[in-house]
C-alpha positions in Angstrom: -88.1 -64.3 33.6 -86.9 -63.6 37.0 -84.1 -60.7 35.9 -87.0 -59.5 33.8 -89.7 -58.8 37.1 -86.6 -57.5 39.1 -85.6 -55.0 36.5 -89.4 -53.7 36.7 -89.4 -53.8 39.9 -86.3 -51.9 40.0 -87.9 -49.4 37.5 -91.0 -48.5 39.7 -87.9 -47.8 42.3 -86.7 -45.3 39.9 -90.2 -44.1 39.6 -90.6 -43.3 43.2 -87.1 -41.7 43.8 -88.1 -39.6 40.8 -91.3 -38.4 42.1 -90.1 -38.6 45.8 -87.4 -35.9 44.9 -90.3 -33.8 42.6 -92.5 -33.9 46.1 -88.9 -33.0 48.2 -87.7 -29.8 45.2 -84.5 -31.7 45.4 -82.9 -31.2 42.0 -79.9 -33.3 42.9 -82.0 -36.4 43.4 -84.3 -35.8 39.9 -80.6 -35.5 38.5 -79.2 -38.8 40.0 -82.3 -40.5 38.4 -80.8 -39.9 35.0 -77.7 -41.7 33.0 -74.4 -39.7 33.5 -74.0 -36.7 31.0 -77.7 -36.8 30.0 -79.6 -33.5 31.0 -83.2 -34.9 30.8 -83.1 -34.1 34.4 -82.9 -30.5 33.8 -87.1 -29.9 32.2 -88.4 -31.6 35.2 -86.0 -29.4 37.8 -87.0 -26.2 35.6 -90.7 -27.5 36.0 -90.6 -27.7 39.6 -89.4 -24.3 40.0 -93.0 -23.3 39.1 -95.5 -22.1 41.1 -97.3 -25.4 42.8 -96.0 -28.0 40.1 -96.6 -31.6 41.1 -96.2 -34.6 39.3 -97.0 -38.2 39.7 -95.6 -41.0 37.3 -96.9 -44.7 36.9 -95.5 -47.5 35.3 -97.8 -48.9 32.4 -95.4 -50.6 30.6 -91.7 -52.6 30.6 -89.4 -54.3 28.3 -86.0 -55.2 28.5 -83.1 -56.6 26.5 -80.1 -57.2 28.4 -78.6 -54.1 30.0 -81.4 -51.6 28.1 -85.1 -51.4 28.3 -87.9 -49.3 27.7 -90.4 -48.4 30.0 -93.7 -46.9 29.3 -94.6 -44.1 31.9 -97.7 -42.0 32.5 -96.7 -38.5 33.5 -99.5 -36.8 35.6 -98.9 -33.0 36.1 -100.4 -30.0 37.3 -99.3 -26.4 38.4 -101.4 -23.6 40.2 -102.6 -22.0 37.1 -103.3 -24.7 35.0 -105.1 -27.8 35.3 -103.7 -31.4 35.6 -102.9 -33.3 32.5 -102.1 -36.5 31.8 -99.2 -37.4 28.9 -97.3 -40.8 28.4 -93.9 -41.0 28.1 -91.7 -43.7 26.5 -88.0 -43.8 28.3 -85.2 -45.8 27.3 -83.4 -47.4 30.4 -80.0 -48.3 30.6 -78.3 -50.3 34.0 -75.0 -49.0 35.1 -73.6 -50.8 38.0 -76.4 -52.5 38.9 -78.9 -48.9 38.6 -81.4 -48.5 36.6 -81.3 -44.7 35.3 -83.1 -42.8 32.5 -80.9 -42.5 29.3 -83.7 -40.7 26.7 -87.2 -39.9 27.5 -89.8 -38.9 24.9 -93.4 -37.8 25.8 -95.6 -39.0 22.8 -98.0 -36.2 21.2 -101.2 -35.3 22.8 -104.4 -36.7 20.9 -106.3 -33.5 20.2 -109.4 -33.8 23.0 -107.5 -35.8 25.6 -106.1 -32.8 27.7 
């Protein structure tokens, strides 16, 4: 459907504001990517603080139902002292005037071997 290929459109917009505001250290636009009250925002802000973080995020997978969906999203991160891992995520979505914004997120467990 046509709402359908917007919304994950709209997603991979909240995707790049997300990691455009990891590249720029600007907490206040990781924060506005995230549903009002939620404090998901604040691991990712506490993660940038470190020493050369970077992250990337990717879009591998989208369903909605109305006003909620849930994207899958592959998290790619790295720091100065540690290598880059990869780890998928599964984020429920929720639109609020017309925004898409993360209202959970839940990285998956790590398959022993994959790191």
């Amino acid at each position: 459907r046509l709402d359908d290929r917007r919304s994950r459109e709209a997603s991979g917009a909240l995707l790049a504001a997300l990691d455009a505001g990891f590249a720029a250290r600007d907490a206040a636009a990781i924060q506005a990517q995230f549903s009002e009250g939620q404090t998901g925002g604040t691991q990712l802000i506490e993660f940038m603080a470190m020493p050369g973080a970077r992250l990337t995020t990717r879009l591998t997978g989208f369903a909605r139902n109305g006003e909620a969906a849930f994207a899958t999203v592959e998290l790619t991160h790295a720091m100065d002292e540690a290598p880059e891992e990869r780890l998928t995520a599964r984020w429920e979505l929720r639109r609020s005037a017309g925004a898409w914004r993360i209202a959970n997120a839940v990285i998956e467990p790590v398959a022993e071997g994959s790191r």
